[in-house]
C-alpha distance (Angstrom), angle and dihedral (degrees) to the residues before:
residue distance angle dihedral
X1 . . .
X2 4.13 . .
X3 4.13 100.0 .
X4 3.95 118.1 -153.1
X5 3.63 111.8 -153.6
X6 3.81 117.4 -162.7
X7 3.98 133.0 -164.3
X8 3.53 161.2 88.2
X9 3.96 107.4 -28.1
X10 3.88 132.2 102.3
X11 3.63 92.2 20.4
X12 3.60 105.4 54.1
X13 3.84 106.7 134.1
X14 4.02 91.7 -131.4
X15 3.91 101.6 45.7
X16 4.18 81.6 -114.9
X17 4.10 107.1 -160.4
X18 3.92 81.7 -140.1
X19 3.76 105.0 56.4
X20 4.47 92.2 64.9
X21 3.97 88.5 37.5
X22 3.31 100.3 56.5
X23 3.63 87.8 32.4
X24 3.79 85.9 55.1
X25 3.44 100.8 43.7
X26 3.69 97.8 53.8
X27 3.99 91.3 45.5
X28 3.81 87.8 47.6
X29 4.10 94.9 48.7
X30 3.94 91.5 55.1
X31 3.64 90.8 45.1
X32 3.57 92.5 55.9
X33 3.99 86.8 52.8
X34 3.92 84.3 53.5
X35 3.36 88.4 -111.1
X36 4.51 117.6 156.1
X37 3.68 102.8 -127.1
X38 3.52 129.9 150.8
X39 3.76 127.1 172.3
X40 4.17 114.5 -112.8
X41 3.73 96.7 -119.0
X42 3.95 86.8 -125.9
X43 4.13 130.8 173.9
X44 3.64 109.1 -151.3
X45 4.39 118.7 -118.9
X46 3.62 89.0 -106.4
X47 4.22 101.4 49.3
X48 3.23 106.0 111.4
X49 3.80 97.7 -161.4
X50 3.75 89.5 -97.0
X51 3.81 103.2 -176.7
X52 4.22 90.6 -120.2
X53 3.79 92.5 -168.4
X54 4.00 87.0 61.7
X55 3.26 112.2 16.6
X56 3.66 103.7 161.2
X57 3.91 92.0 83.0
X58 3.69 91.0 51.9
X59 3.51 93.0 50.2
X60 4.48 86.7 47.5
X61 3.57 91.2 55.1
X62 3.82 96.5 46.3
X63 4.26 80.4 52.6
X64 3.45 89.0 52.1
X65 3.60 98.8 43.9
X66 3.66 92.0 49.2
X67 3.74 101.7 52.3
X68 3.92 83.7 52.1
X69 3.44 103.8 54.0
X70 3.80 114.1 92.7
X71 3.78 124.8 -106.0
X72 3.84 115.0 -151.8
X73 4.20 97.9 -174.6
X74 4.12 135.2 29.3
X75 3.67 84.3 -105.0
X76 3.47 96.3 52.1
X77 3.79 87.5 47.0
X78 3.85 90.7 54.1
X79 3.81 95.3 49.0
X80 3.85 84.1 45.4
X81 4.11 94.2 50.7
X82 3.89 90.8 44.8
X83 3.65 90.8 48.6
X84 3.77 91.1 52.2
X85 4.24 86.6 49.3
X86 3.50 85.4 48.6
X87 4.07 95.3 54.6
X88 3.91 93.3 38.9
X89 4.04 88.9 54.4
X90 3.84 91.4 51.6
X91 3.88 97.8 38.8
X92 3.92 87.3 51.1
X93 3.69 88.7 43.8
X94 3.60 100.4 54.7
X95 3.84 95.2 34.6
X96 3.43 95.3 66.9
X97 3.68 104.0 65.8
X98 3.72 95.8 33.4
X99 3.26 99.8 152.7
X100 3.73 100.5 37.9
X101 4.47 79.9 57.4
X102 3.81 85.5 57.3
X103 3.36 95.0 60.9
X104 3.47 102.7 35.8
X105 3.44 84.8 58.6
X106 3.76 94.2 44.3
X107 3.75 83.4 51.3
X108 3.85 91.7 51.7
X109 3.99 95.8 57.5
X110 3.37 96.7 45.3
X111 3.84 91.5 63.7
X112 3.86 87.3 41.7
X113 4.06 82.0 62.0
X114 3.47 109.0 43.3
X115 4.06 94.4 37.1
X116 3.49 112.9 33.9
X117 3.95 141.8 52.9
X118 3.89 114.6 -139.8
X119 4.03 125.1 168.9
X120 3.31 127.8 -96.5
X121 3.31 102.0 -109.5
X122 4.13 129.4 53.2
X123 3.88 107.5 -122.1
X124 3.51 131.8 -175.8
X125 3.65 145.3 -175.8
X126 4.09 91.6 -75.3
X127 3.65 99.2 43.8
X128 3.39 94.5 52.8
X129 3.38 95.5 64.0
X130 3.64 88.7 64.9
X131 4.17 111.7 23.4
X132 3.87 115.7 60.8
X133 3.88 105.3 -144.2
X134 3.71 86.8 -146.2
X135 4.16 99.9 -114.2
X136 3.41 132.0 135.5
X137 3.48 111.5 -150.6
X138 4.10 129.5 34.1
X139 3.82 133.1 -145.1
X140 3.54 123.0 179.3
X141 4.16 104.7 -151.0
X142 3.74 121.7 -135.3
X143 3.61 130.9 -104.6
X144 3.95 120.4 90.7
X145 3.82 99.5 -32.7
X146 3.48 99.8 127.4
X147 3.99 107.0 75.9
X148 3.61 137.5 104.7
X149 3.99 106.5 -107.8
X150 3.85 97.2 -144.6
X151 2.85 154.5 -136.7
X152 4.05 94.4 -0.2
X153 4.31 89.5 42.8
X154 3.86 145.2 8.6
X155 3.16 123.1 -136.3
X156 4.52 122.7 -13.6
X157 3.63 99.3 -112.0
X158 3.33 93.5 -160.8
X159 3.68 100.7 58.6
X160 4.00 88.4 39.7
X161 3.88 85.7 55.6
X162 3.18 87.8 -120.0
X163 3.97 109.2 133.7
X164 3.64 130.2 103.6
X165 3.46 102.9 -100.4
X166 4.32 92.5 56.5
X167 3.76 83.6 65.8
X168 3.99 113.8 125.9
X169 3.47 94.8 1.6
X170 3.85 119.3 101.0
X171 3.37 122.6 -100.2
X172 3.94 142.1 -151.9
X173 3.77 133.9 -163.6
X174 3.83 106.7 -165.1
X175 4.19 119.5 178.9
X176 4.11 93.1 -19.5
X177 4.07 108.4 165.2
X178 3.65 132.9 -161.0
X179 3.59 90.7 -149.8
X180 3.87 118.0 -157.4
X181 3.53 98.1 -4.3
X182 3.67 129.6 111.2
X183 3.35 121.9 -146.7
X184 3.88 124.9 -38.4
X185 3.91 134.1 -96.4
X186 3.22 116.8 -108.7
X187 3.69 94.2 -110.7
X188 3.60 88.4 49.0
X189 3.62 95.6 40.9
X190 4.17 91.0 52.3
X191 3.97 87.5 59.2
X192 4.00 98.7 39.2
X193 4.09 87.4 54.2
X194 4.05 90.5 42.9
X195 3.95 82.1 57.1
X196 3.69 92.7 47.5
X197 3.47 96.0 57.0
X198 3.72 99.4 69.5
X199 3.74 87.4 45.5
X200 3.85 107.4 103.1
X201 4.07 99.7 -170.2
X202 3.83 118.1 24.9
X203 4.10 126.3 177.6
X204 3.37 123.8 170.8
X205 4.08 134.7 -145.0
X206 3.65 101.7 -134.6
X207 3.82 126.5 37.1
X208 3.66 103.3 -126.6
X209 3.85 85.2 50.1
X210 3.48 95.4 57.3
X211 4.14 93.0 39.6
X212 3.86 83.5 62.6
X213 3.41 94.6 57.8
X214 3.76 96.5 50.0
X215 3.68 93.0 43.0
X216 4.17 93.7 50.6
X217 4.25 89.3 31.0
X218 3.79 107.6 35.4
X219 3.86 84.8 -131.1
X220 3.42 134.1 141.6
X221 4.05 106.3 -126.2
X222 3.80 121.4 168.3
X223 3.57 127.6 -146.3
X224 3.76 107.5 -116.8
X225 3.95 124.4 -173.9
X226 3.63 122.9 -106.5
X227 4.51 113.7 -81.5
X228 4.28 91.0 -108.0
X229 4.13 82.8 56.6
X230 4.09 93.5 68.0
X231 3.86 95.9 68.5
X232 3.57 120.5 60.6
X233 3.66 132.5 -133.7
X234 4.10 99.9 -77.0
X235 4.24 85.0 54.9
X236 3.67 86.8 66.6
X237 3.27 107.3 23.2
X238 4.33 74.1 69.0
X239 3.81 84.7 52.1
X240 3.88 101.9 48.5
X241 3.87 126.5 90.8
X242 3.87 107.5 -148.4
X243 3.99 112.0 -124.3
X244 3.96 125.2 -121.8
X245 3.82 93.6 -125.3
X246 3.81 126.0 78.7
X247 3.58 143.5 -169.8
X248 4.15 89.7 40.7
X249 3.49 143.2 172.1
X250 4.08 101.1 -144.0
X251 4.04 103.5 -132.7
X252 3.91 111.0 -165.0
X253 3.55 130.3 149.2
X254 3.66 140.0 148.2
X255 3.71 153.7 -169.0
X256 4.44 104.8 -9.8
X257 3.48 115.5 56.4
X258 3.28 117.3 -77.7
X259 4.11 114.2 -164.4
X260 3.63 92.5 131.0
X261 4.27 98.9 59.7
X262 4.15 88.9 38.6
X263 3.83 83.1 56.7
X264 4.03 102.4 46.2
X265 3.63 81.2 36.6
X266 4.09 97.2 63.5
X267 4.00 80.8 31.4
X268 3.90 98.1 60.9
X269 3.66 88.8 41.0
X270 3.34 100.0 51.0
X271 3.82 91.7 51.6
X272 3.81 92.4 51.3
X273 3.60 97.5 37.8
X274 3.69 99.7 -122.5
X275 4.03 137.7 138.0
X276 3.69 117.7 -96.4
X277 4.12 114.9 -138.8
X278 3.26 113.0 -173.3
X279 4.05 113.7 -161.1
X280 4.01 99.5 -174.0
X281 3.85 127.5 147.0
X282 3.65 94.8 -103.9
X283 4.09 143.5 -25.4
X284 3.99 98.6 -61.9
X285 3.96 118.6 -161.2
X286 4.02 88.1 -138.5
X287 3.69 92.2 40.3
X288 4.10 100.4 55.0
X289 3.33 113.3 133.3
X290 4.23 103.1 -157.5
X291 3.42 100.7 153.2
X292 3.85 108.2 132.8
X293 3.75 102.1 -149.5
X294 3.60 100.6 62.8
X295 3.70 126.7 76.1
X296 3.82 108.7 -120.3
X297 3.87 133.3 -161.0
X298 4.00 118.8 -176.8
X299 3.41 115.5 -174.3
X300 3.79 125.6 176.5
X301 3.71 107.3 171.2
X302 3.63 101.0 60.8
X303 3.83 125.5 128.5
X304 3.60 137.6 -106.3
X305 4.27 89.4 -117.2
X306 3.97 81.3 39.4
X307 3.60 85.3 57.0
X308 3.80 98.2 58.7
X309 3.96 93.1 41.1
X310 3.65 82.7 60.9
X311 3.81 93.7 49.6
X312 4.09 95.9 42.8
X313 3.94 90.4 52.7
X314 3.99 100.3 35.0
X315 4.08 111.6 119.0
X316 3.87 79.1 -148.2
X317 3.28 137.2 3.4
X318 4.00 120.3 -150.8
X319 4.07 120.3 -176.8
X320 3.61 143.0 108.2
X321 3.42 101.8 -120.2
X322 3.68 128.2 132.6
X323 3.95 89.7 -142.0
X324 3.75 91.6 33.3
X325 4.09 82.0 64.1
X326 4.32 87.9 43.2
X327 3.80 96.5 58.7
X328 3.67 96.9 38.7
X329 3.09 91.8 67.9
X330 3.98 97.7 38.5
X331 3.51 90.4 58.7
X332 3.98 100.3 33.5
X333 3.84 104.3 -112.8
X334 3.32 121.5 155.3
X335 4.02 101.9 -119.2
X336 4.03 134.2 172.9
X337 3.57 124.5 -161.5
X338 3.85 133.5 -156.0
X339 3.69 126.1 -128.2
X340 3.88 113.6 -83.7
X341 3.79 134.0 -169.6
X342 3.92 104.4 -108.9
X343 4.04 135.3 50.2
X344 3.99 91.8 -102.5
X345 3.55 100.2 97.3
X346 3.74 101.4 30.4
X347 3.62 88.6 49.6
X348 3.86 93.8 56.0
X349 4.00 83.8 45.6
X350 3.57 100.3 53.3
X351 4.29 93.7 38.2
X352 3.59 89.7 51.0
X353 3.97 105.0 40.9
X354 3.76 97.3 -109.9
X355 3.19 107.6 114.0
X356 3.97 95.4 120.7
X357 3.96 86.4 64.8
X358 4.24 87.3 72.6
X359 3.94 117.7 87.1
X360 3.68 145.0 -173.5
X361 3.28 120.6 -119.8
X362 3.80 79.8 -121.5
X363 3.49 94.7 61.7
X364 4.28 119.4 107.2
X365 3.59 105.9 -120.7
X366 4.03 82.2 -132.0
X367 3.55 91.2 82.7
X368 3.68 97.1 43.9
X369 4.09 98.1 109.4
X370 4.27 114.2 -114.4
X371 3.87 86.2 -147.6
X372 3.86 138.7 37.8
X373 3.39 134.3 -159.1
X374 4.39 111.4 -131.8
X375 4.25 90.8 170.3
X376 4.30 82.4 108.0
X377 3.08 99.6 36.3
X378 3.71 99.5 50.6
X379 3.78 90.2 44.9
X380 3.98 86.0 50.4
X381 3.82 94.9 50.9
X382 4.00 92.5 45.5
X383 4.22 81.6 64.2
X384 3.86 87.1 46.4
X385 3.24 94.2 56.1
X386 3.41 104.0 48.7
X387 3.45 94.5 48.7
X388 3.97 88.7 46.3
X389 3.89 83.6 55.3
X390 3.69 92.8 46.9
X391 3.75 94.4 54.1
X392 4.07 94.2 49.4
X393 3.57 99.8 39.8
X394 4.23 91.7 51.9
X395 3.76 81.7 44.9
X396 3.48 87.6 54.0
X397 3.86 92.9 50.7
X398 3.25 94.3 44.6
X399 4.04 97.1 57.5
X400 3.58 95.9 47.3
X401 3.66 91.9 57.9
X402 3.72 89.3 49.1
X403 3.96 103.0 43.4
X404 3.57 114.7 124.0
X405 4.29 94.3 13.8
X406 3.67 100.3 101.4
X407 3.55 106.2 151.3
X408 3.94 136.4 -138.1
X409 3.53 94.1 -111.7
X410 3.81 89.9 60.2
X411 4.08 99.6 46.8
X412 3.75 86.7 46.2
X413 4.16 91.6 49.8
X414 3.81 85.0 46.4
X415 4.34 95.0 46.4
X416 3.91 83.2 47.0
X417 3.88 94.1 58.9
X418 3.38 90.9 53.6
X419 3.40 98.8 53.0
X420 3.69 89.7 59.1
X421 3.90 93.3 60.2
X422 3.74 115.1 111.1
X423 3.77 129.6 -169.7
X424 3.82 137.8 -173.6
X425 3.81 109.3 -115.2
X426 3.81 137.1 -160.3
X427 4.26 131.2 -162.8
X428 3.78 113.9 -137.1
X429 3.91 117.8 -160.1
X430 4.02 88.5 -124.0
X431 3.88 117.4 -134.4
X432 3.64 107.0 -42.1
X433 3.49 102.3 136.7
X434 4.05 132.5 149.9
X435 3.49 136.8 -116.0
X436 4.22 89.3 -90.8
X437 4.11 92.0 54.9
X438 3.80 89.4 -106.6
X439 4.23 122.5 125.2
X440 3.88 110.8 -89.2
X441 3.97 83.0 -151.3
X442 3.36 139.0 74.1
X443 3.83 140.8 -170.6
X444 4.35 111.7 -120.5
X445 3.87 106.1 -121.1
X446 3.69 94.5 -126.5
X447 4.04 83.9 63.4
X448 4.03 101.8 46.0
X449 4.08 92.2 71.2
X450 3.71 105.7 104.7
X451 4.05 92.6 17.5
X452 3.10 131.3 114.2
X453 4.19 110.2 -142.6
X454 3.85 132.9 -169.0
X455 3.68 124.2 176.1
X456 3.73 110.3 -146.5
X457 3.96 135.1 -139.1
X458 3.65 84.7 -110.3
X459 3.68 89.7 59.3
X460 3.44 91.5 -116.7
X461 3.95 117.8 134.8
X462 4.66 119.7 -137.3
X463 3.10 121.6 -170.0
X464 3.92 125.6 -168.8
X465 4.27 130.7 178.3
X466 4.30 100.1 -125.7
X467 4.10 103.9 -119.5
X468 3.49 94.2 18.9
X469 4.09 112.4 143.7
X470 3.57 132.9 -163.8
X471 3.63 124.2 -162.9
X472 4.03 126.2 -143.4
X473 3.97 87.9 -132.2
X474 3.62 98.0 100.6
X475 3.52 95.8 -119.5
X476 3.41 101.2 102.2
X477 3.83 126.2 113.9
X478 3.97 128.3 -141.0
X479 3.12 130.1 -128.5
X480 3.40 142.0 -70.6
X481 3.56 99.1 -122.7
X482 3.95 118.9 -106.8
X483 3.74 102.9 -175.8
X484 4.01 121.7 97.6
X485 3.39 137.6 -161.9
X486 3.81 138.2 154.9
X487 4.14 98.6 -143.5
X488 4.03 95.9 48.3
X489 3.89 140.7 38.8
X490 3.73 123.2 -156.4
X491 3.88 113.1 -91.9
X492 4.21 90.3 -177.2
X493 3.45 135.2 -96.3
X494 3.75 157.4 -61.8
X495 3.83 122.8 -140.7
X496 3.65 118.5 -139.6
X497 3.97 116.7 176.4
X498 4.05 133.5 171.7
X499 3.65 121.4 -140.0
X500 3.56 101.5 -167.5
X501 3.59 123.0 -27.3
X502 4.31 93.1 -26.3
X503 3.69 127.3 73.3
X504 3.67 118.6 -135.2
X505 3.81 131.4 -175.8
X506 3.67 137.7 -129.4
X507 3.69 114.1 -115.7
X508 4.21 135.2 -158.3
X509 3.75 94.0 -104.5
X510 4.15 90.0 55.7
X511 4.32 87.0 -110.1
X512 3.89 111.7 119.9
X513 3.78 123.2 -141.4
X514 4.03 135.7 -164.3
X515 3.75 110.1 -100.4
X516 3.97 133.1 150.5
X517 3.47 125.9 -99.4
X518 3.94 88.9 -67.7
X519 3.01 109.2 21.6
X520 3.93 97.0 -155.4
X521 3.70 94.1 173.2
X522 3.30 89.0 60.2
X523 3.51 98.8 53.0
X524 4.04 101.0 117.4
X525 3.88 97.7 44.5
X526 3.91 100.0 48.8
X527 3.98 115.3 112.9
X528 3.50 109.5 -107.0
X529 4.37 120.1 -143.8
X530 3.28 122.2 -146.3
X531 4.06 104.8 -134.3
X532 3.53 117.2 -96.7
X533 4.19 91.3 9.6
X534 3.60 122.6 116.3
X535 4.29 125.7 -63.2
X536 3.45 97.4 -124.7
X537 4.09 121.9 -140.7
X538 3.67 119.1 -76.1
X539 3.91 104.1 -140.4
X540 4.08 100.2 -135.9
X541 3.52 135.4 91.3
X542 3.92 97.9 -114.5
X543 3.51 133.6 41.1
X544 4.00 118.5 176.2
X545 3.68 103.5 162.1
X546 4.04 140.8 7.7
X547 4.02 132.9 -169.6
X548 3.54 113.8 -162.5
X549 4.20 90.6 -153.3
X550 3.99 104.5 -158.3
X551 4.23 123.3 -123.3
X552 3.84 110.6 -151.7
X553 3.85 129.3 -177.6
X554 3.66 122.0 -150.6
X555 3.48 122.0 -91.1
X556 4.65 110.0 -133.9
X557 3.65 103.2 -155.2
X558 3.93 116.7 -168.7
X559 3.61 113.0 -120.8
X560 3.91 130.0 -158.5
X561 4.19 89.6 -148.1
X562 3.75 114.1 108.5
X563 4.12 110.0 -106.6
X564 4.15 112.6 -122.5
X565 4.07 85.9 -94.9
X566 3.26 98.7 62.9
X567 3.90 96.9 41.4
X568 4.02 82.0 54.4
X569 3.82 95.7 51.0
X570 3.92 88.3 48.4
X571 3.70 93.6 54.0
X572 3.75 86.8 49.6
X573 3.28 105.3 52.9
X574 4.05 91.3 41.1
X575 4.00 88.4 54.6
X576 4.04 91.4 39.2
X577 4.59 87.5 58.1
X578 3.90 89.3 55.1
């Protein structure tokens, strides 16, 4: 059985240490259980194709982009000012240690290659909806999977297993979190549960996550720990690369702000007379640590295994990360975490017996213990873990036995979800444009009230009715036609749709295929509609968007002028009676 394991690693915006470890170490425990499992080498629905080795530029041209875009209210001008803020912080951020990024990066791949097995090919949320990557069994993998990316998307289909081509082929959920989030919308909620209930083994990372499944599901779903928690201490001590400094405080934060562990950080440091190295994603207004009577070491190009060595030979280790909390107590260090919006980090806390490790930014660092004692917590994790275990292996058992049994009953549930997508929809005039690069067709006047009209860059004119719905039942009716012109009539039309962020086309056959916006080399196998006969079903499990692009054939009018020939044989036989 060929495994396909899906999640947060190569593509995490931040180049986060955590995303390829516990990646890694999830890959790495099935493979030791001779187990076929390769990662889908998947970009998320929200990755924007940020170029992660320098991201500064990305991060200029989403400033510039921003401060361009128009902003028809004073709350849309607000979101649009602290969006721009937002941009100039990170481009700043990043641009700063630009080299250091470049090697960090550089750093990051080269684990990638020597560690881990990816596909071939790059998929994403769209493509899977139409390319099978030829697995037999899915697992989603841990980490913060399981959120709604709004406002622009729902849920990641991919990481929900959700997509096409995971369709009759078992499927396992093991540590996904929600992160900071509270409980669901009910729109929201209605689709995660949907999702669920083609999932045939779910755990959860945090308790309270997996409670609200069982409460909204009737499920049973175990709390598992996180993938770096099912090797011990001599796996990564094997992993680590030692630093060059000693006597440390660790400094690592990320994402929120972050004031409160910079300050205990320089504070604890300052008490014990030790260096401060700070191993953050970039220079961070609300993380600057300026205070002149403590040694401090930034460094921004370090490795993920360079990231452990400086975790297993910290004298403390301050941060409030979720994995900064996992490997302190894998390797022993004494670590203390600030508080943090979301249940992640309280949860590990509480499950493990550490809850005396959190402060308050009130808190003296005099009372923040120089020791602490890991005897319970290291019993309490070897229970974890064999529980963890016992959940995935079963899981395990249980989808080979099932691979390649997917019933009618579940295709037919599937094909009926589909049919119960809807999507707004839009007729473009196609490209029938004149010798000056201006449309050759027009809309009448008496037919514009109620539409909504855009003239292209190509010249081309759409035209859409606001509110109007279509439904993927195949019931649906096009048209009529509201473009005119005097040198064409309307021979039908082509359907082009997006999924996500790609557009694909309708072909003859009733199979859909990635194309660009025109898909001109495509031309001959597109599926052509008859105006005003019925949209037929799209076969995928999303639909945001479709443009029904028009086909015209030219209209020959007869004409009462004399051609060129004739004017020519006049002339001649005028001249020829002289």
């Amino acid at each position: 059985m060929k495994i396909g394991l899906i999640g947060i690693n190569r593509y995490a915006d931040y180049l986060n240490f955590a995303c390829n470890l516990h990646a890694f170490a999830f890959q790495q425990y099935l493979t030791n259980r001779s187990y076929d499992a390769t990662f889908v080498d998947y970009k998320p629905v929200h990755f924007e194709n940020m170029d992660l080795r320098e991201p500064a530029k990305f991060a200029e041209a989403k400033y510039r982009s921003t401060i361009a875009a128009k902003a028809n209210s004073p709350a849309a001008v607000k979101q649009r000012n602290a969006d721009a803020r937002r941009w100039t912080e990170v481009a700043m951020g990043y641009r700063a240690p630009t080299e250091e990024r470049k090697a960090r990066y550089d750093k990051f791949e080269a684990f990638i290659s020597e560690n881990m097995g990816f596909t071939a090919e790059v998929y994403d949320s769209d493509l899977l909806e139409v390319e099978d990557p030829g697995i037999d069994c899915y697992i989603c993998v841990t980490a913060v999977i399981w959120q709604p990316w709004l406002p622009d998307y729902s849920f990641d289909r991919g990481y929900m297993l959700g997509s096409k081509a995971f369709e009759g082929k078992p499927k396992i959920a093991y540590a996904p979190s929600r992160g900071a989030r509270s409980d669901f919308e009910p729109e929201s909620a209605k689709e995660f549960f949907n999702y669920l209930e083609d999932i045939d083994s779910i755990s959860a990372r945090e308790r309270d996550f997996s409670q609200y499944i069982e409460e909204n599901t009737g499920r049973t779903v175990p709390t598992v720990v996180d993938p770096v928690l099912l090797h011990d201490q001599e796996f990564w001590t094997k992993v680590a690369i030692p630093p060059p400094e000693q006597k440390y405080v660790l400094l690592y934060y990320v994402m929120e702000r972050s004031t409160d562990t910079v300050a205990k950080a320089v504070e604890y440091a300052k008490a014990h007379s030790l260096t401060v190295v700070e191993l953050s994603d970039r220079p961070l207004p609300h993380g600057k640590l300026t205070d002149p009577g403590v040694r401090h070491v930034p460094r921004y190009d370090v490795s993920a295994e360079e990231w452990l060595g400086y975790i297993a030979h910290a004298d403390a280790v301050f941060t409030n990360s979720f994995h900064g909390c996992c490997f302190s107590l894998i390797f022993d260090t004494l670590f203390f975490v600030c508080r943090r919006n979301g249940n992640k980090v309280p949860n590990f806390l509480s499950e493990f017996s550490l809850t005396s490790q959190q402060f308050s930014p009130e808190d003296s660092v005099a009372n923040l213990g120089d020791t602490v004692d890991f005897t319970r917590a290291r019993t309490h994790l070897d229970n974890r873990r064999r529980q963890s275990e016992e959940f995935l292996l079963t899981a395990l058992h249980e989808a080979e036995a099932s691979t390649g049994t997917s019933s009618t009953a579940d295709r037919s549930r599937l094909e009926a979800r589909r049919r119960e997508i809807t999507y707004t929809t839009h007729f473009h005039s196609g490209a029938l444009v004149n010798s000056s690069n201006t449309t050759a067709v027009g809309i009448s006047e008496n037919h514009q009230q109620g539409l909504k009209v855009k003239k292209l860059k190509s010249g081309a004119l759409e035209y859409s009715t606001p509110g109007s719905i279509n439904s993927n039942d195949g019931t649906g009716t096009m048209g009529p036609n509201l473009f005119q012109t005097p040198t064409h009539r309307l021979a039908g039309w082509t359907l082009r749709f997006r999924i996500d962020n790609r557009w694909f086309w309708l072909l003859n056959d009733g199979t859909v295929i990635h194309g660009d916006t025109k898909g001109a080399d495509l031309d001959y196998r597109k599926m052509v509609l008859d105006d005003g006969g019925r949209i037929p079903h799209v076969p995928v499990n999303s639909v945001s968007s479709a443009v029904f692009v028009a086909r015209w054939r030219k209209v020959y009018i007869e004409t009462s002028k004399p051609s060129v020939k004739s004017k020519f044989v006049e002339l001649k036989n005028k001249f020829s009676t002289r």
